[in-house]
C-alpha positions in Angstrom: -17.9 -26.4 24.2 -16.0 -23.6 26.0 -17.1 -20.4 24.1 -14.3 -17.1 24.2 -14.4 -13.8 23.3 -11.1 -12.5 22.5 -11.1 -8.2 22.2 -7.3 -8.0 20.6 -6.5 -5.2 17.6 -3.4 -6.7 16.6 -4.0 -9.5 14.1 -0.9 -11.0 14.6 -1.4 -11.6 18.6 -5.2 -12.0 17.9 -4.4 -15.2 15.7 -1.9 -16.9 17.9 -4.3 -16.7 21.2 -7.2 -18.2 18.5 -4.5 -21.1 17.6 -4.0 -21.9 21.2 -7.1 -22.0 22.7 -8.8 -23.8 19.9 -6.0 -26.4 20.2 -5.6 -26.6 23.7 -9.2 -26.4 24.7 -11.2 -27.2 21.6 -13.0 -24.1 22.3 -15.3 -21.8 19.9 -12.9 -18.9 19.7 -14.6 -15.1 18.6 -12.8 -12.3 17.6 -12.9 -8.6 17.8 -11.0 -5.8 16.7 -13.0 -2.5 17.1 -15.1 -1.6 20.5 -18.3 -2.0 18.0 -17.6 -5.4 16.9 -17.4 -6.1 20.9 -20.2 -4.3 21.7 -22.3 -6.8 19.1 -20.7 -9.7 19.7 -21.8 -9.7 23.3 -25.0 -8.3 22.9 -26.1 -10.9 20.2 -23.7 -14.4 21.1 -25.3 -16.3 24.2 -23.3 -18.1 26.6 -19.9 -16.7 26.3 -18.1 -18.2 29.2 -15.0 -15.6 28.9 -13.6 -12.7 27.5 -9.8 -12.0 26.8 -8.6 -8.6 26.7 -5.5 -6.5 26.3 -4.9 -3.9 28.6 -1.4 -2.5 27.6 1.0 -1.4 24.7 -2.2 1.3 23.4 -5.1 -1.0 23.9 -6.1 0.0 27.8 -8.6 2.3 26.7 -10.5 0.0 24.6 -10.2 -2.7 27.5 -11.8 0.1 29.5 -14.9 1.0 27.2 -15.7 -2.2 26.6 -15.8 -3.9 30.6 -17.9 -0.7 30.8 -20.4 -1.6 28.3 -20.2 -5.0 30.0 -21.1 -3.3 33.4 -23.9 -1.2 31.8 -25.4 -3.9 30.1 -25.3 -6.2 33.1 -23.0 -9.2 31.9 -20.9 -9.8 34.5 -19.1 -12.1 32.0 -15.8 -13.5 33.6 -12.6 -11.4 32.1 -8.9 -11.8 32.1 -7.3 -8.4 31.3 -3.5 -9.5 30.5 -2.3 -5.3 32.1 -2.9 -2.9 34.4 -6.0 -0.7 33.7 -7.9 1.6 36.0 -10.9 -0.8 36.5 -11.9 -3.1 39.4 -15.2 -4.9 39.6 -15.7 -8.7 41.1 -16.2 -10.3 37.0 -12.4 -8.9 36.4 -9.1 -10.1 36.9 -5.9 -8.4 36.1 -3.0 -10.3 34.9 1.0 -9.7 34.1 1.2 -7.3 30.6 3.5 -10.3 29.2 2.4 -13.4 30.3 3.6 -16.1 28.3 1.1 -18.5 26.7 1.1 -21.6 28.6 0.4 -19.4 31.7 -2.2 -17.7 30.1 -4.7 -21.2 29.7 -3.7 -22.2 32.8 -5.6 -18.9 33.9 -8.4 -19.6 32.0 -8.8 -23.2 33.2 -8.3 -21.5 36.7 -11.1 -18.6 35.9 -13.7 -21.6 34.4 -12.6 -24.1 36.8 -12.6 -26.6 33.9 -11.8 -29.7 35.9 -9.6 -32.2 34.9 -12.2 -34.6 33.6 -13.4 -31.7 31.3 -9.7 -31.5 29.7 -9.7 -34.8 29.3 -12.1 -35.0 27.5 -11.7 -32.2 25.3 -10.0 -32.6 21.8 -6.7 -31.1 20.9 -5.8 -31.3 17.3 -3.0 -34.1 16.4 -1.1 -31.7 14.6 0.6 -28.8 15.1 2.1 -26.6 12.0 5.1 -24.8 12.1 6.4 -22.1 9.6 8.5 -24.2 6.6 11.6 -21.8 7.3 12.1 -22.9 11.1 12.7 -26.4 9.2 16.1 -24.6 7.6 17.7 -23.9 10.7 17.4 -26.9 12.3 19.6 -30.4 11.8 16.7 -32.7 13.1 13.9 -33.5 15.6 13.4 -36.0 18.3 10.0 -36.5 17.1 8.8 -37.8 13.0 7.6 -34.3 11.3 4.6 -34.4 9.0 2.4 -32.8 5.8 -0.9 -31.9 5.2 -2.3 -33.1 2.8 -6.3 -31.8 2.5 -8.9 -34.2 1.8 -12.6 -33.6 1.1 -14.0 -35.8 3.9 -11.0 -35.6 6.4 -7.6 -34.2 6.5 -4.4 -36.6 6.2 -1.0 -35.9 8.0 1.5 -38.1 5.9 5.1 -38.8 7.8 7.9 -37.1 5.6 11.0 -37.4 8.0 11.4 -39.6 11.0 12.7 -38.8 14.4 16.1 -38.0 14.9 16.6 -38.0 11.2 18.9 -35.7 9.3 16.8 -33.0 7.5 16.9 -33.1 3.9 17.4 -29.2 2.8 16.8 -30.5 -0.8 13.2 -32.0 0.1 12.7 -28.6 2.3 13.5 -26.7 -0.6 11.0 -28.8 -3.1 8.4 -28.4 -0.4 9.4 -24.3 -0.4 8.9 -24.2 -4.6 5.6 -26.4 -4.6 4.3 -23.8 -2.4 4.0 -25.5 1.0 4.0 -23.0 4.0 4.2 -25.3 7.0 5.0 -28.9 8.5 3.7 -30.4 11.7 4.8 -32.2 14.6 2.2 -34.1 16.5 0.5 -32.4 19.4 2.5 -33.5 22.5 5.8 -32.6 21.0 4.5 -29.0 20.4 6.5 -27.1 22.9 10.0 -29.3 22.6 10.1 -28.0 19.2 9.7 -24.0 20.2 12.7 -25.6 22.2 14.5 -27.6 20.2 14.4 -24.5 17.5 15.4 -21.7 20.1 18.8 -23.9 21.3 19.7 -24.8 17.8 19.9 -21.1 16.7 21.7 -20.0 19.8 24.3 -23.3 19.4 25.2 -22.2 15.9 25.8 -19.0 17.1 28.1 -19.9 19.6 29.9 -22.0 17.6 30.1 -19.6 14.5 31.6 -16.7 17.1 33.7 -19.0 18.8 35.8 -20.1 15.7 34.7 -16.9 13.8 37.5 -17.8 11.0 36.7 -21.3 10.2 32.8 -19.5 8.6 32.6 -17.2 5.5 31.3 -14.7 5.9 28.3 -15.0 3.9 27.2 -18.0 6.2 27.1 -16.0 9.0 25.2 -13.3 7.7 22.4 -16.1 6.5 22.6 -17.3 10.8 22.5 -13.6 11.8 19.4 -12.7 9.5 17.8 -16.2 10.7 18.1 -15.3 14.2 16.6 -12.3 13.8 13.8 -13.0 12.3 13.1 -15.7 14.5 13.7 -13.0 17.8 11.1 -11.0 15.9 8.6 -13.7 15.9 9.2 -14.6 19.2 8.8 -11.6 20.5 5.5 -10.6 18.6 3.9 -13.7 18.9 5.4 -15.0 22.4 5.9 -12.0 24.2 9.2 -11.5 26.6 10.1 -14.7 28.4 13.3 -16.7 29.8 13.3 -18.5 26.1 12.7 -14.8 23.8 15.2 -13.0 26.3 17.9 -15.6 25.8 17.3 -15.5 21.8 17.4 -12.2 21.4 20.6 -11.4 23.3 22.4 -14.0 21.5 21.2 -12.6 18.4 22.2 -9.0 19.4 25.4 -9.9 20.9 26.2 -11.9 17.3 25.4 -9.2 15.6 27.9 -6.7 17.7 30.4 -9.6 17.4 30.2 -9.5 13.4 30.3 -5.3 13.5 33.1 -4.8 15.9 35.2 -7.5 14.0 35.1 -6.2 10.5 38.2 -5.6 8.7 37.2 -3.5 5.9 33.4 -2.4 5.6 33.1 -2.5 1.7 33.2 -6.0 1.1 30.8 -6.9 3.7 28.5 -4.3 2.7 28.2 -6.0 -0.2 27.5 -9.2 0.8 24.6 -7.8 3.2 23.2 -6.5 0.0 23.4 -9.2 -1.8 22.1 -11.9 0.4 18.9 -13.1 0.5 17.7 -11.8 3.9 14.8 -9.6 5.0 14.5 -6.2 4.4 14.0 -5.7 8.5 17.5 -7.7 8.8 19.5 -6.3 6.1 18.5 -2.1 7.6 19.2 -3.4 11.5 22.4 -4.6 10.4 23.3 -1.9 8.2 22.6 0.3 10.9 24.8 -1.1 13.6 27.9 -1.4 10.7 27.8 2.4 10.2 27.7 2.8 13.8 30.9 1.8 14.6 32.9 3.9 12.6 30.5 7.1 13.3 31.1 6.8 16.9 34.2 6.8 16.8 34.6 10.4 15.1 32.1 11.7 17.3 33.3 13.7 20.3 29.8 12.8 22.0 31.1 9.4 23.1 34.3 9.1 25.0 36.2 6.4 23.7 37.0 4.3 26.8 33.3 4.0 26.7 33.3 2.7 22.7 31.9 -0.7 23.7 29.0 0.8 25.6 27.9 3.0 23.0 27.8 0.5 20.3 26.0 -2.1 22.7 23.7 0.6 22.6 23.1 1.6 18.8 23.2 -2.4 17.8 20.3 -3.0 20.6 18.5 -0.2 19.6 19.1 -0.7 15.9 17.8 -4.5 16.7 14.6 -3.1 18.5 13.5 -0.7 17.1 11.2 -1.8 14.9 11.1 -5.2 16.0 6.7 -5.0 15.8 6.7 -4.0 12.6 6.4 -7.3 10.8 5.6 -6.4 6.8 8.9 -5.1 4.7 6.3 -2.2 3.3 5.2 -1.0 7.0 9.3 -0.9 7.9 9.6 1.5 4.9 7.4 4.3 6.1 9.4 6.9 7.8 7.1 9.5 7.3 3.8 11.4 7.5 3.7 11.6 3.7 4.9 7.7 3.9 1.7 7.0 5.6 -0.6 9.4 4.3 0.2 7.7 1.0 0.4 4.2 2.4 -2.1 1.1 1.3 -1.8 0.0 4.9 -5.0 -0.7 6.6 -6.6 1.7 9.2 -5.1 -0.8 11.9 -1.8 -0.8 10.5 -1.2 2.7 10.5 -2.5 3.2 14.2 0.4 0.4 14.7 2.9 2.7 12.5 2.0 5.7 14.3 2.7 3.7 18.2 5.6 1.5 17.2 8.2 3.4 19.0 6.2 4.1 22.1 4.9 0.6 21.5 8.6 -0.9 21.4 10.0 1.8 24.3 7.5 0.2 26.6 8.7 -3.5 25.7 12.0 -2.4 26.2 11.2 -1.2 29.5 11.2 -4.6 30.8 13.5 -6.1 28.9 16.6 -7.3 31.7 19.4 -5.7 30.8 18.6 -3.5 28.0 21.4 -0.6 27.9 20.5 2.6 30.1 18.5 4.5 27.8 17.4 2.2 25.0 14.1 2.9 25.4 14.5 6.5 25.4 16.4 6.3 22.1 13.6 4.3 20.4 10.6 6.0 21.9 12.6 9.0 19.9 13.7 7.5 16.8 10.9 9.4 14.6 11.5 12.8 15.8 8.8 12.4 18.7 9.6 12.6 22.6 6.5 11.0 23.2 6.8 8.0 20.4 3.8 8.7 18.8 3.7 9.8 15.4 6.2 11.4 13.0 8.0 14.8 13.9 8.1 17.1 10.5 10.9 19.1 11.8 14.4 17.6 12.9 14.6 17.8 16.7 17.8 18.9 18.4 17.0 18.2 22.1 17.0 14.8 21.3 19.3 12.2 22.8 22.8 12.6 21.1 22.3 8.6 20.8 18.8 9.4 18.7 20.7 11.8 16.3 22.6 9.1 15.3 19.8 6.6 14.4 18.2 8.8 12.4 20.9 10.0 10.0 22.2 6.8 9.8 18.5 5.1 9.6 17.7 7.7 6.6 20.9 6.8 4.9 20.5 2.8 5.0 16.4 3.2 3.5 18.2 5.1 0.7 21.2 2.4 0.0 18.4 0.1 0.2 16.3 1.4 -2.0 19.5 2.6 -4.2 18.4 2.7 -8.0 22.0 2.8 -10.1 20.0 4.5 -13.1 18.8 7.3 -10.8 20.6 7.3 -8.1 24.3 7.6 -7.4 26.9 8.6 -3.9 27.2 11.8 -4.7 23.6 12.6 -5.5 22.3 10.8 -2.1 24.9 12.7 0.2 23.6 15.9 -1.3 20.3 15.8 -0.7 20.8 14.2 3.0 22.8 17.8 3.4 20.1 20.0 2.3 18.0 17.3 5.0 20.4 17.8 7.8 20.7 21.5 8.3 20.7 21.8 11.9 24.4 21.4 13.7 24.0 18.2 15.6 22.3 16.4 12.5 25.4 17.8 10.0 27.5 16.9 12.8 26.4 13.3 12.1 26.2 13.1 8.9 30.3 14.7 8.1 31.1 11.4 10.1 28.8 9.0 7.9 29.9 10.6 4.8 33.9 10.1 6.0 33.3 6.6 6.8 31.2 6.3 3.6 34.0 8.2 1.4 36.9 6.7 3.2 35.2 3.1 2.0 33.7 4.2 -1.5 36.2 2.7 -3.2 35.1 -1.3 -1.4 31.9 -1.2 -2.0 
């Protein structure tokens, strides 16, 4: 049995490489976090035939201590560093920051010239599970879609819809309430349903902006939060390829299409608030609604150039926070927010790099609008996009300013508590916040827009 040693601090990332390579190569999978878990693992496990590590987005230096440790202790162990770092020795290999998945084993099968015999012969699970909620945006499958169902001597997968059948959304939804968290398709189908999932979403999309008017509205908020979520775990899990780069745009441009075509913002306000959808969703979309107005009244943004500037605040309202996966890590905005946080030690080094984290993602995204990734490196107070600034900074981009007073006002309608909290209350305190000129500047066209709509919501 092929034997790996993955070195990965993000859990999320760390679990989908375990998934793959058990079920692609069968192989004995161990997993480190911290340089001292490395550091024992390779001392005290014999015959690791690999190690995996990250050398980008805040991990280089860890990549770095541990090939060193490697060279000190003489275990010219073969490794595949997915970035650039500073290191070259014959036992390492350097490859793309992003490199999507299925290029990733063919690497290791490469490195381990595991020949095709070996493959062959090694055993890939039947199954493969996906997330129940993929199952809701999706008609049908060309393949029969299964349950587990555990046994104490051997796991059963039981068919529950046949190929090309019509999904039932009422056995989905039974499946949902008994507590059931994933289906499966069998093993060769794996990668047609990634497909099959990704070209659904961005069809309904189409078709929803196409004939905008034959939709309520409510539906296509449900397909907008939907596709965003799904973006999100593409992009965390996947990384940035032809099929995430394709989602997400539709998913941003949808969003700019639902913004820009709003009659009256109180009414949709309050369907955003009252739907169902994620916390991350509902504050992106927020976000981007405000924008449109508040550009407007701002002198900072020439009007000829409206459509620019709000392709910029809906991308970077989309992005911004894009890694941060739990609704309580999205809700810390501050030093005190994280000094006061249950998060894990792990979580909070993610908190504290986010922006710089995303920025750099951004950075490669094709396309992105000229300065994105300046505007969400900066989008806690930070030029650097580490950490949280305790003082508002003025020599910010004018495009920061924005997100920030708008950003601050959406946690608060979001978090709005009617027997505490009321409009008047909330704009009061964001002006005692927003003392310097730029920030007031910001807010007097929020609280127009806001005041000018009051009356809707």
């Amino acid at each position: 049995m092929i034997k790996i040693l993955i070195l990965e601090p993000d859990e999320h990332l760390k679990e989908l490489l375990k998934a793959n390579l058990n079920s692609e190569f069968g192989a004995e999978v161990l997993c480190c976090q911290t340089l001292n878990q490395a550091k024992a693992t390779l001392e005290n496990e014999a015959d690791i035939d690999c190690v995996l590590l990250r050398g980008s987005l805040g991990a280089e230096d860890l990549a770095i201590s541990v090939l060193n440790f490697m060279l000190y202790k003489k275990l010219p162990i073969k490794t595949l560093v997915m970035g650039e770092i500073d290191f070259e020795e014959d036992f390492v290999r350097m490859l793309p920051e992003k490199i999507q998945i299925k290029d990733l084993l063919d690497e290791i099968i490469k490195e381990l010239n595991i020949s095709d015999q070996k493959l062959a012969a090694i055993t890939i699970p039947d199954y493969v599970g996906f997330k129940l909620h993929y199952f809701f945006q999706i008609n049908s499958f060309s393949a029969d879609i299964f349950i587990l169902i555990k046994k104490k001597h051997k796991d059963q997968y039981v068919k529950r819809i046949l190929a090309n059948d019509n999904f039932d959304k009422n056995l989905l939804l039974k499946y949902k309430q008994s507590g059931l968290e994933e289906l499966y398709v069998a093993k060769e189908y794996r990668h047609q349903f990634w497909d099959a999932l990704i070209s659904e979403n961005i069809n309904r999309l189409k078709e929803v902006f196409k004939n905008s008017n034959d939709f309520p509205e409510e539906y296509i908020i449900e397909l907008s939060n939907d596709t965003y979520n799904l973006s999100q775990d593409l992009l965390n899990s996947i990384g940035l390829n032809e099929q995430t780069v394709k989602m997400t745009q539709a998913s941003i441009k949808a969003m700019t299409g639902i913004v820009k075509s709003m009659d009256k913002m109180g009414p949709l306000l309050k369907k955003l608030l009252s739907n169902e959808g994620s916390y991350a969703y509902k504050k992106c979309h927020l976000i981007s609604m405000f924008s449109v107005d508040v550009l407007k009244k701002l002198d900072w943004f020439p009007s000829d150039k409206f459509d620019e500037s709000l392709n910029i605040m809906v991308f970077v309202s989309f992005m911004h926070d894009i890694v941060l996966i739990k609704e309580d890590l999205i809700k810390i905005h501050s030093k005190i927010d994280l000094y006061r946080s249950l998060a894990s030690d792990k979580e909070k080094e993610l908190i504290k790099n986010h922006a710089n984290i995303v920025a750099t993602l951004v950075g490669k995204y094709p396309r992105a609008p000229g300065g994105a990734d300046n505007v969400i490196k900066q989008h806690h107070g930070t030029t650097n996009g580490i950490g949280f600034s305790e003082v508002y900074n003025s020599n910010l981009s004018k495009y920061t300013i924005v997100l920030i007073v708008i950003e601050a006002f959406v946690i608060r309608i979001l978090d709005f508590n009617s027997s505490e909290d009321s409009l008047k209350s909330i704009i009061s305190h964001f002006y005692e916040e927003f003392t310097q000129p730029s920030y007031k500047k910001v807010l007097d066209a929020l609280v127009s827009t806001i005041l000018g709509d009051a009356k809707k919501l």
